[in-house]
C-alpha positions as CSV (number, residue, x, y, z in Angstrom):
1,X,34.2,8.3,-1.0
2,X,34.3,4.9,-2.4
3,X,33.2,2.3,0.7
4,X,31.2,4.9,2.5
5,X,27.5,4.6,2.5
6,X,25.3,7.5,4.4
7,X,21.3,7.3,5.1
8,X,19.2,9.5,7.3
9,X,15.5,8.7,7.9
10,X,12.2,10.8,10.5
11,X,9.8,8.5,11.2
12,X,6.7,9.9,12.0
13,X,7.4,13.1,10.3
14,X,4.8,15.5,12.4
15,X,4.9,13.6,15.4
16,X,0.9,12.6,15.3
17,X,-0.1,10.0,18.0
18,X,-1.8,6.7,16.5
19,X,-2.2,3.2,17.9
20,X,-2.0,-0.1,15.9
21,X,-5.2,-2.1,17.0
22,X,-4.3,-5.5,18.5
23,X,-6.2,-8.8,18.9
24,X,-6.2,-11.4,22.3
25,X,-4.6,-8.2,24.2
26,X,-5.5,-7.0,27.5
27,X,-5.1,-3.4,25.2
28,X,-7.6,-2.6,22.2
29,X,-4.7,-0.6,20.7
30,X,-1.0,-0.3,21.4
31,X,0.5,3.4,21.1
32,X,3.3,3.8,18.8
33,X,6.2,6.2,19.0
34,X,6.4,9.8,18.1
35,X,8.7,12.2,15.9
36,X,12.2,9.9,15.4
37,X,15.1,9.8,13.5
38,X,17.9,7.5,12.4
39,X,21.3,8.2,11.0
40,X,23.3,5.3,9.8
41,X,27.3,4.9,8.8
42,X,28.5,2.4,7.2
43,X,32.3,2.0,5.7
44,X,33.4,-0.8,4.1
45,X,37.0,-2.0,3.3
């Protein structure tokens, strides 16, 4: 359909648990998130 654009994305595909390490934190490493997804829409005209 001409002005319609679709994208889908998973993030973290099989949901493992990492950190990224930080510097000048009161943390060594923050924890990131698990298994996610995002769907976007988008119609122009």
């Amino acid at each position: 359909m001409r002005g319609l654009d679709l994208s889908a994305a998973v993030y973290n595909l099989f949901d493992r648990e990492y950190s990224d390490p930080v510097s000048n934190h009161l943390q060594d490493a923050i924890p990131q998130d698990g298994r996610s997804f995002r769907l976007k829409v988008r119609y122009e005209f």
